[in-house]
N, C-alpha and C positions, 0 to 999 in steps of 0.2 A: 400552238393553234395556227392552222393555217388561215394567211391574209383572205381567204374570199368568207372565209366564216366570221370574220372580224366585221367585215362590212355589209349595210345594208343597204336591203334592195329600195328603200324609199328611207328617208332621214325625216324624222319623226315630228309631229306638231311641238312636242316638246322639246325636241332638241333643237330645233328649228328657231322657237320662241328663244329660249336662252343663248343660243350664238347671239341671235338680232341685239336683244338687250344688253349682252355683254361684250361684242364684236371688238369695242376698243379697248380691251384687254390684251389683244392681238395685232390688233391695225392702230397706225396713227391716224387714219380718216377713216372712213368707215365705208364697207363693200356694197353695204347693201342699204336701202335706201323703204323696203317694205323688205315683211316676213318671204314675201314670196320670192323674193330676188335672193333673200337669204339661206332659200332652200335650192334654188337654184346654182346658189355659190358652193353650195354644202357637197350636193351632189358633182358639182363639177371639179369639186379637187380632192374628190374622192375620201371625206370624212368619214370616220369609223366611231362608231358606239361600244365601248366594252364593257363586262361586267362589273370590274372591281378595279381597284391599285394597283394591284400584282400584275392585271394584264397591263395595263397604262405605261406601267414600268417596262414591262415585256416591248412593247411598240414602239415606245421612245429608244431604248437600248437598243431592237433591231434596227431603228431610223436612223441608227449611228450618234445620238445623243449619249452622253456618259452618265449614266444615274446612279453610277456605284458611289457609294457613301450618301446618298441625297436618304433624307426622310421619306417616307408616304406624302407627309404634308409636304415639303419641299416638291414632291412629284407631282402635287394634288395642282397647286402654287402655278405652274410651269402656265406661261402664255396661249402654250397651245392647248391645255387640259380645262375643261368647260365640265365643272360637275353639273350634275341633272340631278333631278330633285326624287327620282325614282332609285338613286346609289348609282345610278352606272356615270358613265363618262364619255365626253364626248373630244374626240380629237381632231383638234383639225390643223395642217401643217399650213403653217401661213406664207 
């Protein structure tokens, strides 16, 4: 999959909602202080939404992360991996 079809052109009210609430999953203080600042963050270090695991996997391994031997869940697990409630995934490199 090439990276520009990976990413979106606006990051999503719900992907947006779940970084915010789940942010220090990823950070030790927290980026964003309102939803809006958080989609602000989102867009600006260029977050990607994917379909499934396998891509997630696909991202992180091109990212230069080693995910060979790791689980789904192990990959699910990962700091930078934010599932959404719709199945997809939200990545964001911190």
């Amino acid at each position: 999959m090439k990276e520009k079809e990976m990413k979106m052109d606006r990051i999503s009210d719900m992907a947006t909602a779940v970084f915010f609430a789940k942010q220090g999953q990823l950070f030790d203080e927290p980026v964003a202080e309102t939803e809006e600042e958080a989609r602000e963050f989102l867009e600006d270090c260029l977050a990607v939404v994917v379909p499934s695991i396998a891509q997630v996997r696909k991202y992180l391994d091109e990212s230069g992360m080693d995910v060979t031997g790791l689980t789904d869940e192990e990959v699910a697990d990962a700091a930078e991996v934010f599932a959404l409630p719709d199945g997809t995934f939200l990545i964001v490199e911190g």
